[in-house]
mmJSON file of the N, C-alpha and C atoms, coordinates in Angstrom:
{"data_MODEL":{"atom_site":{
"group_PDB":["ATOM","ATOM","ATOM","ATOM","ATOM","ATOM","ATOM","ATOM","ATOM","ATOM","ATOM","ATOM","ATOM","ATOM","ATOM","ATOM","ATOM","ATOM","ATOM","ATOM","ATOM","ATOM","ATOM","ATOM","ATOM","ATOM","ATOM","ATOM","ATOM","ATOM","ATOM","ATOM","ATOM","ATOM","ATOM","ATOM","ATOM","ATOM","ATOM","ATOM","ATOM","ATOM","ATOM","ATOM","ATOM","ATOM","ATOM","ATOM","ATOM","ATOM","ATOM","ATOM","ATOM","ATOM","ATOM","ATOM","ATOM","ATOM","ATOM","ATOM","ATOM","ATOM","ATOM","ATOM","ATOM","ATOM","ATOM","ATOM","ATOM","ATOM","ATOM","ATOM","ATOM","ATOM","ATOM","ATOM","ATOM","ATOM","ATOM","ATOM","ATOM","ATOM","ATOM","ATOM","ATOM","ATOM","ATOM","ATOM","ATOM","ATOM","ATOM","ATOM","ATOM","ATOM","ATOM","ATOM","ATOM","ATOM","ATOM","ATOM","ATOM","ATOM","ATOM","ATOM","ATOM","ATOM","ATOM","ATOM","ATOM","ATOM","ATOM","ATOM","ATOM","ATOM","ATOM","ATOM","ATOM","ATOM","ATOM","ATOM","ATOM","ATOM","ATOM","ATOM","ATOM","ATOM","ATOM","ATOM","ATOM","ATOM","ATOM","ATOM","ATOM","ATOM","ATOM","ATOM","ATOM","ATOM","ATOM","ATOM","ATOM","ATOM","ATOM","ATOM","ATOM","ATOM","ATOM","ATOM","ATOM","ATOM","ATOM","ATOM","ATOM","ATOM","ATOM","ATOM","ATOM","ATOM","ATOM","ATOM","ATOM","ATOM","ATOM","ATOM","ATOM","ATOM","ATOM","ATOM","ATOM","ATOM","ATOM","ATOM","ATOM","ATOM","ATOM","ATOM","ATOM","ATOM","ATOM","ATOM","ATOM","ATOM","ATOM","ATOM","ATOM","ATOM","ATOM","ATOM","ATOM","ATOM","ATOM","ATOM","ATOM","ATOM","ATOM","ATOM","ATOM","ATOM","ATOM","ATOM","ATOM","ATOM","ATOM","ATOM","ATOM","ATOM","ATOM","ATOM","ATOM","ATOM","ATOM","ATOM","ATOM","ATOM","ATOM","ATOM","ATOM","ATOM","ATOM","ATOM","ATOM","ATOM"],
"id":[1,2,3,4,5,6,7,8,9,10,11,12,13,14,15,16,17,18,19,20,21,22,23,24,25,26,27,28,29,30,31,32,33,34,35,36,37,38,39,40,41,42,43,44,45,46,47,48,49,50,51,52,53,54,55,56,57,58,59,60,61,62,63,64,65,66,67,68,69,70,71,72,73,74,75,76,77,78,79,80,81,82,83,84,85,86,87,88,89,90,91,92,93,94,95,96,97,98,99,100,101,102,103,104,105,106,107,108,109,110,111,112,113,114,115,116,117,118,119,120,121,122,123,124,125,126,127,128,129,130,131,132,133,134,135,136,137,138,139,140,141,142,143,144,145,146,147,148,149,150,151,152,153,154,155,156,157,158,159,160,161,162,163,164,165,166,167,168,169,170,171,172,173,174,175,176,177,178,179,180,181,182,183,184,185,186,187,188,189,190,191,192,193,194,195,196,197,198,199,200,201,202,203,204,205,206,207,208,209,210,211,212,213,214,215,216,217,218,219,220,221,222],
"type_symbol":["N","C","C","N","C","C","N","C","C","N","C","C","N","C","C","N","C","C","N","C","C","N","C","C","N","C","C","N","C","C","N","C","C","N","C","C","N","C","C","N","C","C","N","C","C","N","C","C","N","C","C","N","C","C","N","C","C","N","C","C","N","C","C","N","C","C","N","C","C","N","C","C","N","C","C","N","C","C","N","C","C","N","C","C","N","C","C","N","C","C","N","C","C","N","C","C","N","C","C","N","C","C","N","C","C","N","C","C","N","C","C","N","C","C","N","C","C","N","C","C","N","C","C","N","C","C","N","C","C","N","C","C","N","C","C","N","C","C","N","C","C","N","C","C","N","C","C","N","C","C","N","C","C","N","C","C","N","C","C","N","C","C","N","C","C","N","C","C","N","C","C","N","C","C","N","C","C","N","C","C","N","C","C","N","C","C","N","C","C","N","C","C","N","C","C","N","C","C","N","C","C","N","C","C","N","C","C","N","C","C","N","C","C","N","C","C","N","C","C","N","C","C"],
"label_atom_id":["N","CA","C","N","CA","C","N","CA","C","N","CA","C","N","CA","C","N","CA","C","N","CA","C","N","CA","C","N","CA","C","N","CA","C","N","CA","C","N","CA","C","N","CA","C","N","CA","C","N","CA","C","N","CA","C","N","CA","C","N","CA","C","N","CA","C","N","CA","C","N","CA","C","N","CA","C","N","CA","C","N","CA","C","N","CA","C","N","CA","C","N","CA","C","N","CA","C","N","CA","C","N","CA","C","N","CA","C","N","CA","C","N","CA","C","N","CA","C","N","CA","C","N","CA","C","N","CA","C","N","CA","C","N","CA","C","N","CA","C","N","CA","C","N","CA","C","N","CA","C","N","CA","C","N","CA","C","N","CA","C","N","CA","C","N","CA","C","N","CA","C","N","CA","C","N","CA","C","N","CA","C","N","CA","C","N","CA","C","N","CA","C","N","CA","C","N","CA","C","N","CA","C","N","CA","C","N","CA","C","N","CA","C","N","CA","C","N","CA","C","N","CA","C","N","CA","C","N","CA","C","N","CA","C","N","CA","C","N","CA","C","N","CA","C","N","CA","C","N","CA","C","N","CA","C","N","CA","C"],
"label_alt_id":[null,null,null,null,null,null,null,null,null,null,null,null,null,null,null,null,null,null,null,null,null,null,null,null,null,null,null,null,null,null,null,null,null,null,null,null,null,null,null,null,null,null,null,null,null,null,null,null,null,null,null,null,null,null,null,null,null,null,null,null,null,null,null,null,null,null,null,null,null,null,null,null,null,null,null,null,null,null,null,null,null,null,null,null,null,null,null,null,null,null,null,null,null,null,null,null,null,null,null,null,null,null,null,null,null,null,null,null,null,null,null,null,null,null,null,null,null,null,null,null,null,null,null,null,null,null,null,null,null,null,null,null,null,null,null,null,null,null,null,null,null,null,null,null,null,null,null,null,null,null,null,null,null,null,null,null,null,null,null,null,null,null,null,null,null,null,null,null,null,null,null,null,null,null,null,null,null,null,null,null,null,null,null,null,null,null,null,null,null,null,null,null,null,null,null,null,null,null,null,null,null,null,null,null,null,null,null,null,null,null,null,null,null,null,null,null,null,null,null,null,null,null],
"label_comp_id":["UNK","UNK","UNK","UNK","UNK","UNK","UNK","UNK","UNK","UNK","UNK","UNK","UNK","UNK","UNK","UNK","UNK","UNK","UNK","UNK","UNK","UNK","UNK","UNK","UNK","UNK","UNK","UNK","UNK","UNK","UNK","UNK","UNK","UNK","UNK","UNK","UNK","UNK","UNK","UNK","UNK","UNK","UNK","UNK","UNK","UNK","UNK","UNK","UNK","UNK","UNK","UNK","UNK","UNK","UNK","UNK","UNK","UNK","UNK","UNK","UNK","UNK","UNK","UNK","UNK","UNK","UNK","UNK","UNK","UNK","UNK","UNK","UNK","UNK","UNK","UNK","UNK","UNK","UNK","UNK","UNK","UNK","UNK","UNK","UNK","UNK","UNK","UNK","UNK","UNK","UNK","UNK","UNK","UNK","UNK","UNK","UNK","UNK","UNK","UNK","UNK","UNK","UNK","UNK","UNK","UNK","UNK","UNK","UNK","UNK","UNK","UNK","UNK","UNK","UNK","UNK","UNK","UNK","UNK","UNK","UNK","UNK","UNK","UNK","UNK","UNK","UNK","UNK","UNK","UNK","UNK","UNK","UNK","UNK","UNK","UNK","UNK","UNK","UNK","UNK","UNK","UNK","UNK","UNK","UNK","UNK","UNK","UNK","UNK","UNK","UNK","UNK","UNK","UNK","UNK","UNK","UNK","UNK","UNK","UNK","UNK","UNK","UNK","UNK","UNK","UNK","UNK","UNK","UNK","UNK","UNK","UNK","UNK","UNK","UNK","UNK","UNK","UNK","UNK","UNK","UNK","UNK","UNK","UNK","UNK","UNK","UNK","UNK","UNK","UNK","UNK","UNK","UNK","UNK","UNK","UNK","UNK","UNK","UNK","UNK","UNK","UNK","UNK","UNK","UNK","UNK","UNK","UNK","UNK","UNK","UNK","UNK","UNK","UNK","UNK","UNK","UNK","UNK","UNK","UNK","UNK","UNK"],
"label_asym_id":["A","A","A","A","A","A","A","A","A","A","A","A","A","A","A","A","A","A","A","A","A","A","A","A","A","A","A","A","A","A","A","A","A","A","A","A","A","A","A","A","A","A","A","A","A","A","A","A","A","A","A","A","A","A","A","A","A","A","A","A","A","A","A","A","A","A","A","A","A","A","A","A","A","A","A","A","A","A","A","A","A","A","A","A","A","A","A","A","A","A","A","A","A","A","A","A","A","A","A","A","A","A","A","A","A","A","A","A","A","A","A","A","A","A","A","A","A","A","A","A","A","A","A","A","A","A","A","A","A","A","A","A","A","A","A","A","A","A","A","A","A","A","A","A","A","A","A","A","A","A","A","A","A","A","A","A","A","A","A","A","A","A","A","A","A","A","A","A","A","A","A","A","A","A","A","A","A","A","A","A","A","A","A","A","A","A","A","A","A","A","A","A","A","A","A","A","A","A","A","A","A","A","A","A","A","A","A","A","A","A","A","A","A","A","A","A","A","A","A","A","A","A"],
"label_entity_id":["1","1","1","1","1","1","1","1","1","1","1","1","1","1","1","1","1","1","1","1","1","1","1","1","1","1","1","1","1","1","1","1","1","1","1","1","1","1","1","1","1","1","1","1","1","1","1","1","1","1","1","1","1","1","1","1","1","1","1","1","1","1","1","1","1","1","1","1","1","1","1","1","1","1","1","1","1","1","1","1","1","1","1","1","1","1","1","1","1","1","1","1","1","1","1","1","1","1","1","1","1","1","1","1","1","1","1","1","1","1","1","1","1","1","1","1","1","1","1","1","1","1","1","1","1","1","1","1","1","1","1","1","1","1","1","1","1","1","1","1","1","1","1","1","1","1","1","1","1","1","1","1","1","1","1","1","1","1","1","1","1","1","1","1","1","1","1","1","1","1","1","1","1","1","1","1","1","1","1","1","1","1","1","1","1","1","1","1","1","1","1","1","1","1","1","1","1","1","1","1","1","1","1","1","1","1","1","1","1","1","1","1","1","1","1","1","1","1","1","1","1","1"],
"label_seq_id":[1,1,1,2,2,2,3,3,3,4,4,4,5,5,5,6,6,6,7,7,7,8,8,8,9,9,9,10,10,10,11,11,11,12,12,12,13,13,13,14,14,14,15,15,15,16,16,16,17,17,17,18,18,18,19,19,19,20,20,20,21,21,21,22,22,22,23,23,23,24,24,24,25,25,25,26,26,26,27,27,27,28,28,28,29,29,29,30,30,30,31,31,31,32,32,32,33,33,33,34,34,34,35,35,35,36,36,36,37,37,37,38,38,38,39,39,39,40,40,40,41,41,41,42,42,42,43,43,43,44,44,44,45,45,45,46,46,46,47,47,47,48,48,48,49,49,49,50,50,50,51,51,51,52,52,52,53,53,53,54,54,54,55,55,55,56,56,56,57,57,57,58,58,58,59,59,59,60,60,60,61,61,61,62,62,62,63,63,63,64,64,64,65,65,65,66,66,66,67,67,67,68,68,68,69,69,69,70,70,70,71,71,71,72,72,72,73,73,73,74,74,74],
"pdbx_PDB_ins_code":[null,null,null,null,null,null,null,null,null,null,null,null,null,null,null,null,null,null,null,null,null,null,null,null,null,null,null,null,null,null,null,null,null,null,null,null,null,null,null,null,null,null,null,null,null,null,null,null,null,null,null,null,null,null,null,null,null,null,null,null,null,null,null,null,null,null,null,null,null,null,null,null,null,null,null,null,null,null,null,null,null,null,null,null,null,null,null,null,null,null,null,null,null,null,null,null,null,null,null,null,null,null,null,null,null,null,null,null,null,null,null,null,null,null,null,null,null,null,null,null,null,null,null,null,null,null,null,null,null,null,null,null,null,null,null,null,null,null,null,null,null,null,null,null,null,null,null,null,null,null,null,null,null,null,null,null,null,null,null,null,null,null,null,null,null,null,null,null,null,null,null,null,null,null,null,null,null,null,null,null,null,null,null,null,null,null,null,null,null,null,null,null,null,null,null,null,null,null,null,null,null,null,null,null,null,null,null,null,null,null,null,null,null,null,null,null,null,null,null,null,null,null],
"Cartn_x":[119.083,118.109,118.755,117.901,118.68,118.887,119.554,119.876,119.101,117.867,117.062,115.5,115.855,114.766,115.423,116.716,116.861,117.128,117.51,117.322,116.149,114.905,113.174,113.277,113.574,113.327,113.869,114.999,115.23,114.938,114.816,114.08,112.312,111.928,110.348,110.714,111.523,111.614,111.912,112.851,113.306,111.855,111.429,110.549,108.942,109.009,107.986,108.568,110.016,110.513,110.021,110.797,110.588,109.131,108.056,106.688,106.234,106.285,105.876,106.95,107.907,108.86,109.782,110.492,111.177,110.511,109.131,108.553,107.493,107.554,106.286,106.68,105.264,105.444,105.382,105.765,105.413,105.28,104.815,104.709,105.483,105.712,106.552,105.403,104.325,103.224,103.722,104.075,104.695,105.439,106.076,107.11,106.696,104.956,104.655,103.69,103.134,101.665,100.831,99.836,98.291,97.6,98.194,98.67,100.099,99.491,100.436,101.543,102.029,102.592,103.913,104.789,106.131,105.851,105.17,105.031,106.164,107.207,108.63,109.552,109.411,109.799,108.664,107.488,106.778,107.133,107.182,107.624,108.975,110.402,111.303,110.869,110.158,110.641,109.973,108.626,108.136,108.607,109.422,110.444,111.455,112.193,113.338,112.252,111.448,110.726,109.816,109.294,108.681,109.696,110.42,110.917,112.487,112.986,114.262,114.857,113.597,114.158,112.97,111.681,110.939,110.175,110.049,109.14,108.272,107.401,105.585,104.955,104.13,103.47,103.93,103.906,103.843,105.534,106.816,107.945,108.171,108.96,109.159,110.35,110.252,110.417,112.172,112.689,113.409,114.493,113.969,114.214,114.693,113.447,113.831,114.567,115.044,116.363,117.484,117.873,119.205,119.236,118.096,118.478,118.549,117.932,118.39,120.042,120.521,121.319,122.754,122.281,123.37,123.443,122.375,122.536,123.525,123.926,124.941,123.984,124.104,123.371,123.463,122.749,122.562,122.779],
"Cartn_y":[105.552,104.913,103.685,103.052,101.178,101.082,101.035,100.755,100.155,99.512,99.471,99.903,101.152,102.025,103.251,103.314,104.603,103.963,103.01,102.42,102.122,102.032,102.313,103.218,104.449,105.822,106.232,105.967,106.634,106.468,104.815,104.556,104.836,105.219,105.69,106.974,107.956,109.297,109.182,107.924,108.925,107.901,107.213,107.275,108.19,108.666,109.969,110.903,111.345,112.529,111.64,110.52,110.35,110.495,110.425,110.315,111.663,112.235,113.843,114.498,114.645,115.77,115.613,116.949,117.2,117.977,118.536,119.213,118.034,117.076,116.33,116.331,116.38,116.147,114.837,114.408,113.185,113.302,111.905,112.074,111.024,110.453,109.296,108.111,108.098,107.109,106.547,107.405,106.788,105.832,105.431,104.162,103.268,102.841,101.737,101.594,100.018,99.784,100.459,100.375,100.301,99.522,98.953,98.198,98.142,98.169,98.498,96.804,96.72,95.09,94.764,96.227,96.172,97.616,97.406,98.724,99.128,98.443,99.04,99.944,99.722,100.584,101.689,101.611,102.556,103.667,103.492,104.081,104.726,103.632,104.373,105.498,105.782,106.193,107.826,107.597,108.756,109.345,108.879,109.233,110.376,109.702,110.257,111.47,111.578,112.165,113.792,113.206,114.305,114.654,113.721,114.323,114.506,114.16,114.47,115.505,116.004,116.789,117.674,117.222,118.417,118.614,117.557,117.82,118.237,119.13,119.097,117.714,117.444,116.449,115.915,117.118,116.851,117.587,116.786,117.618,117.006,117.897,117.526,116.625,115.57,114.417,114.124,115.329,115.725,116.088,117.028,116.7,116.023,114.948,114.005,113.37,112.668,112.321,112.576,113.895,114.715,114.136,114.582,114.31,112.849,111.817,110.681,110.031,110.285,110.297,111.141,112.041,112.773,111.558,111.444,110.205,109.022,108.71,107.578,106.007,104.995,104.353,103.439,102.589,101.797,100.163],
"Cartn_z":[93.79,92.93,92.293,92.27,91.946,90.616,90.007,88.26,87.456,87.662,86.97,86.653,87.797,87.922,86.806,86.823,86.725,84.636,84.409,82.685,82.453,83.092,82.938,82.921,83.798,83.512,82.193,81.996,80.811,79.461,79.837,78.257,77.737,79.075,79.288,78.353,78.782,78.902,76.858,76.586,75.655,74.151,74.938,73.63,73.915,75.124,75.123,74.328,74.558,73.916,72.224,71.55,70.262,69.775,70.681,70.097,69.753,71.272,71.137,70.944,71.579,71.543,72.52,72.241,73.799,74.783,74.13,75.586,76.284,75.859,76.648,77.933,78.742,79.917,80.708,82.047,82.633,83.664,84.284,86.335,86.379,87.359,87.775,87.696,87.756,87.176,85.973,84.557,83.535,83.589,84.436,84.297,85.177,84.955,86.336,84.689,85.441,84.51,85.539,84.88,85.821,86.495,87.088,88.176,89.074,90.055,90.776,91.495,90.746,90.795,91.038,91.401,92.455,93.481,94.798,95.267,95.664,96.04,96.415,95.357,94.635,93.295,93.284,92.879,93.075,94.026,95.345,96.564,96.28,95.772,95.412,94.132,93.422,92.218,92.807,93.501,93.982,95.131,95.976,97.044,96.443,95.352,94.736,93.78,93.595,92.668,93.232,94.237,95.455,96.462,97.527,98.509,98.199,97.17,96.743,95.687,94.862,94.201,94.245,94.832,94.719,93.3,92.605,91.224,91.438,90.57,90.221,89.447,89.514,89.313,88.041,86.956,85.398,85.75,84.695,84.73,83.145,82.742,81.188,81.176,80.152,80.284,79.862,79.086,78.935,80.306,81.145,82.298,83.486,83.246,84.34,84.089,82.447,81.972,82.329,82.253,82.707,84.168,84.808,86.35,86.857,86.2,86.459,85.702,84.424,84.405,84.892,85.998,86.821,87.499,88.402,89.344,89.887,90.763,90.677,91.18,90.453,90.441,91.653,92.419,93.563,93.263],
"occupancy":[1.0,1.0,1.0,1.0,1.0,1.0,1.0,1.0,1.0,1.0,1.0,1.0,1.0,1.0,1.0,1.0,1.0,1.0,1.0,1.0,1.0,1.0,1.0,1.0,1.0,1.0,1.0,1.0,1.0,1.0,1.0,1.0,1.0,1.0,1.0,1.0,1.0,1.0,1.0,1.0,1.0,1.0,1.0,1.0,1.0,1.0,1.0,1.0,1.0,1.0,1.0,1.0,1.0,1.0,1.0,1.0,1.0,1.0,1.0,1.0,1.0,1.0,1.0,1.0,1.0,1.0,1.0,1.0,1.0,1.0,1.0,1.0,1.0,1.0,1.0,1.0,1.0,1.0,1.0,1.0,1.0,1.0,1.0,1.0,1.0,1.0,1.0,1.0,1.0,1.0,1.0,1.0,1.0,1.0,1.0,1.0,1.0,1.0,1.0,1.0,1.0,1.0,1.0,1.0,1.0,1.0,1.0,1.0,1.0,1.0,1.0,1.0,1.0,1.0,1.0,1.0,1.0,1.0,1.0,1.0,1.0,1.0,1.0,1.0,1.0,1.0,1.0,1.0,1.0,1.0,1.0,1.0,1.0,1.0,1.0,1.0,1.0,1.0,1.0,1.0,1.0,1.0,1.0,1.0,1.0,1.0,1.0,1.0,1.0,1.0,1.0,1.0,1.0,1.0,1.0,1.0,1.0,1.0,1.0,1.0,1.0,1.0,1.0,1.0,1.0,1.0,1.0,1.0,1.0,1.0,1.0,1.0,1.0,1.0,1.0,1.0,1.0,1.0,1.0,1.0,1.0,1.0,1.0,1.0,1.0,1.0,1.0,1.0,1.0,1.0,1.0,1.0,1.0,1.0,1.0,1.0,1.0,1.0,1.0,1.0,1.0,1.0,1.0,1.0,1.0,1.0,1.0,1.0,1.0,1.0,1.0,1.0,1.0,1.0,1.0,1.0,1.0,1.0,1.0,1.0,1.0,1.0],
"B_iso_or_equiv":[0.0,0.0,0.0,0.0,0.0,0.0,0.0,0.0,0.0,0.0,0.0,0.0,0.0,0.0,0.0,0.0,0.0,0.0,0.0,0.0,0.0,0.0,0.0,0.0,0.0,0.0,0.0,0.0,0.0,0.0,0.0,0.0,0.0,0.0,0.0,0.0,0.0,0.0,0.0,0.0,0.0,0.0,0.0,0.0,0.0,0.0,0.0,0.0,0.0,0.0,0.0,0.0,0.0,0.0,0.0,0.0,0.0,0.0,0.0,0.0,0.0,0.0,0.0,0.0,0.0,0.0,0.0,0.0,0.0,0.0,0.0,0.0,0.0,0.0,0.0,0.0,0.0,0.0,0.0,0.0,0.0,0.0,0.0,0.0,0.0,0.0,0.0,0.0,0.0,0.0,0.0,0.0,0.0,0.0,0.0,0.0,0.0,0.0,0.0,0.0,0.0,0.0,0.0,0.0,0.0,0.0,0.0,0.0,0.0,0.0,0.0,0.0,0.0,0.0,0.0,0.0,0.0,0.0,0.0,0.0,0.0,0.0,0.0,0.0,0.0,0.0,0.0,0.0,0.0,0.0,0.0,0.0,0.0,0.0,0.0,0.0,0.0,0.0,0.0,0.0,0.0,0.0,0.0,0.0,0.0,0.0,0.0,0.0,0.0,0.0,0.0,0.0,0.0,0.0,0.0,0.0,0.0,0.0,0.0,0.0,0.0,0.0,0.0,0.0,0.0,0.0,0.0,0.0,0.0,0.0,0.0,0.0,0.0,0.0,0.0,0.0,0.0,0.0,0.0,0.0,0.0,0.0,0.0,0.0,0.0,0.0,0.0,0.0,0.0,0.0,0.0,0.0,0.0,0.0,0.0,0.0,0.0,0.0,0.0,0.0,0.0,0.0,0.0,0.0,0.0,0.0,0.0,0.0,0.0,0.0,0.0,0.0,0.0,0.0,0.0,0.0,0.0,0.0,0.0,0.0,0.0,0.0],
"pdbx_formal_charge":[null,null,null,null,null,null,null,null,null,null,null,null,null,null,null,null,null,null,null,null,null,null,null,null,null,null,null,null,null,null,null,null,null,null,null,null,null,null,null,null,null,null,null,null,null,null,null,null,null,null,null,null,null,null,null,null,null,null,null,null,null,null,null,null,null,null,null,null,null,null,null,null,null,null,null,null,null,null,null,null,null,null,null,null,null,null,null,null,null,null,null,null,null,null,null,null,null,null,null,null,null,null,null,null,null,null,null,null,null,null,null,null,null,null,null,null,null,null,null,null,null,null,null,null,null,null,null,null,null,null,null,null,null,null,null,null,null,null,null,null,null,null,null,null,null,null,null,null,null,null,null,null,null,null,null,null,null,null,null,null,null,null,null,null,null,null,null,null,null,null,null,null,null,null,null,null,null,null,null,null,null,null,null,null,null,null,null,null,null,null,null,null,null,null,null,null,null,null,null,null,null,null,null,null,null,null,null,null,null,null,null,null,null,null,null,null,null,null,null,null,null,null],
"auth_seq_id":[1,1,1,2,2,2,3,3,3,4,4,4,5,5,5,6,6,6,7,7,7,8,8,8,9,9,9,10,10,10,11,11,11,12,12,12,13,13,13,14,14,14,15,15,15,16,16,16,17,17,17,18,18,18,19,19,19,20,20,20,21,21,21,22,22,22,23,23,23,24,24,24,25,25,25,26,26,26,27,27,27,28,28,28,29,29,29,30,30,30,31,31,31,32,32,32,33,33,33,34,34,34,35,35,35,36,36,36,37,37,37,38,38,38,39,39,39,40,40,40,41,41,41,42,42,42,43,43,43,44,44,44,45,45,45,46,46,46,47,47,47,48,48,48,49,49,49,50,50,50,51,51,51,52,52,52,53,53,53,54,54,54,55,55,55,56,56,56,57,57,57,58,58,58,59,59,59,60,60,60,61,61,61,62,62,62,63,63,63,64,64,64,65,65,65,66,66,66,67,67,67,68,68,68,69,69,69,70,70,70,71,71,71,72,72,72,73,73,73,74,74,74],
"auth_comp_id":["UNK","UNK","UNK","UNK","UNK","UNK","UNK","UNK","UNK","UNK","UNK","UNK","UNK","UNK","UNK","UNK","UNK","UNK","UNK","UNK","UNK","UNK","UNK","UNK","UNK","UNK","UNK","UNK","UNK","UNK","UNK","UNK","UNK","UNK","UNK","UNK","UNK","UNK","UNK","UNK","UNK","UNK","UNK","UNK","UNK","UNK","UNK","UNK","UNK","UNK","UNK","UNK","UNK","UNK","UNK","UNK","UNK","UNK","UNK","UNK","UNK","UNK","UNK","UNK","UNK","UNK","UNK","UNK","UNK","UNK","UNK","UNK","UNK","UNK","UNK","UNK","UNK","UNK","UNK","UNK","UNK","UNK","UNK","UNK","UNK","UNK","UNK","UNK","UNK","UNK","UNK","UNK","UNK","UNK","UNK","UNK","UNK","UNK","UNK","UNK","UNK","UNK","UNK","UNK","UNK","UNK","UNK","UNK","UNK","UNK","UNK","UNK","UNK","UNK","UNK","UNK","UNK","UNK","UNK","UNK","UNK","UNK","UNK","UNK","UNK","UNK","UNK","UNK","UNK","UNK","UNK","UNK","UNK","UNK","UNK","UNK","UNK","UNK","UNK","UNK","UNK","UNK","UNK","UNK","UNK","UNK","UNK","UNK","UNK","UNK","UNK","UNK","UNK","UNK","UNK","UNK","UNK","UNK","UNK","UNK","UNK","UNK","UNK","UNK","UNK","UNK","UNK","UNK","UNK","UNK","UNK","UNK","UNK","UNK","UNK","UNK","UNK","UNK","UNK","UNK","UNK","UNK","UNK","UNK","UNK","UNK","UNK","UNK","UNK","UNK","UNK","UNK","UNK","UNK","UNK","UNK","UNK","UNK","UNK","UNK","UNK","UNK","UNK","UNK","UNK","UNK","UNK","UNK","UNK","UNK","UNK","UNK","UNK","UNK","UNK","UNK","UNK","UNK","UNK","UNK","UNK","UNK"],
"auth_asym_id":["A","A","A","A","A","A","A","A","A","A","A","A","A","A","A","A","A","A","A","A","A","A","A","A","A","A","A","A","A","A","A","A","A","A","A","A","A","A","A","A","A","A","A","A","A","A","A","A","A","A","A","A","A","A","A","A","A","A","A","A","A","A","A","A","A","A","A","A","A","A","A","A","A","A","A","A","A","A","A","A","A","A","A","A","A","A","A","A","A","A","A","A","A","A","A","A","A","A","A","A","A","A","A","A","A","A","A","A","A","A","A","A","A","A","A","A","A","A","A","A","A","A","A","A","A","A","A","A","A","A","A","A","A","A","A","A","A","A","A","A","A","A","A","A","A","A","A","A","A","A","A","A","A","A","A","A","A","A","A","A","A","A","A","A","A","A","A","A","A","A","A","A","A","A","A","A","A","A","A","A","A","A","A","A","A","A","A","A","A","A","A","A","A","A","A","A","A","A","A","A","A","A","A","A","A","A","A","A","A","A","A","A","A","A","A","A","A","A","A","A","A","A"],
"auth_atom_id":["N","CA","C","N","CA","C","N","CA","C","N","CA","C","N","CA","C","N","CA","C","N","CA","C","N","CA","C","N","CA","C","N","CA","C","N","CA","C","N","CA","C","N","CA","C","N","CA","C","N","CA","C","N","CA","C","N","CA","C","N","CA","C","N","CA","C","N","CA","C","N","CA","C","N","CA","C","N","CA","C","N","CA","C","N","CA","C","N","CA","C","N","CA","C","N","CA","C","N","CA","C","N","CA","C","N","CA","C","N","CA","C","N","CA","C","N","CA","C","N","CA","C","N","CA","C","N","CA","C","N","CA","C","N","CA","C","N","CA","C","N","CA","C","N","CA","C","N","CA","C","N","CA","C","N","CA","C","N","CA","C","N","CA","C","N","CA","C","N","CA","C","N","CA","C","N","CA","C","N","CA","C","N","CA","C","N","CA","C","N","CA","C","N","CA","C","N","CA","C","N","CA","C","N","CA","C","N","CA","C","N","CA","C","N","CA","C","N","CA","C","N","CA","C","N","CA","C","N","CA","C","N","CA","C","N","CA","C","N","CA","C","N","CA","C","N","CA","C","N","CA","C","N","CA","C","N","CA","C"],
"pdbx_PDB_model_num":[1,1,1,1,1,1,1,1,1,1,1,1,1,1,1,1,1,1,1,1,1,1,1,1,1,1,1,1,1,1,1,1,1,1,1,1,1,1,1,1,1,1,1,1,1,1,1,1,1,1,1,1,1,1,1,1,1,1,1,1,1,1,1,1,1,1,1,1,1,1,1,1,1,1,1,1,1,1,1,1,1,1,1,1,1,1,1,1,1,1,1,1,1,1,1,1,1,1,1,1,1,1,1,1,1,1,1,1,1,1,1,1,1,1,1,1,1,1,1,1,1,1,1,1,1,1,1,1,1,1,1,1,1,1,1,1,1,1,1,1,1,1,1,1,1,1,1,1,1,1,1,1,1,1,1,1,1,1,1,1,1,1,1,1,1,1,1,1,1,1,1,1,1,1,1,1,1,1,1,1,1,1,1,1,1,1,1,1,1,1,1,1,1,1,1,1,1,1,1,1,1,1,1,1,1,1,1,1,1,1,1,1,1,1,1,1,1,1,1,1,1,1]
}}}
């Protein structure tokens, strides 16, 4: 995952955690607008998201933190 997917992810993650909590949940949609206006990132983020680790749709956001910061960055 390319290093600035994975410092979007985390800074997504940790002001969901500051709003709601640490149980909020997310999809990998959270870190795109609504619009879809880099599909290659898109593609990476749900690649690494579905066929790499096997998420459910909604994973707690808390979560996906840990596992992107295991990560070694690209």
């Amino acid at each position: 995952m390319r290093d600035s997917l994975q410092t979007k992810i985390i800074e997504v993650c940790d002001k969901k955690i500051e709003k709601k909590g640490e149980t909020v949940g997310l999809s990998f949609y959270a870190f795109f607008k609504n619009r879809n206006d880099d599909p290659e990132l898109l593609m990476e983020a749900a690649t690494w998201w579905i066929s790499t680790h096997r998420l459910d749709h909604f994973e707690k956001a808390l979560k996906i933190k840990k596992l992107v910061q295991s990560e070694p960055a690209t």
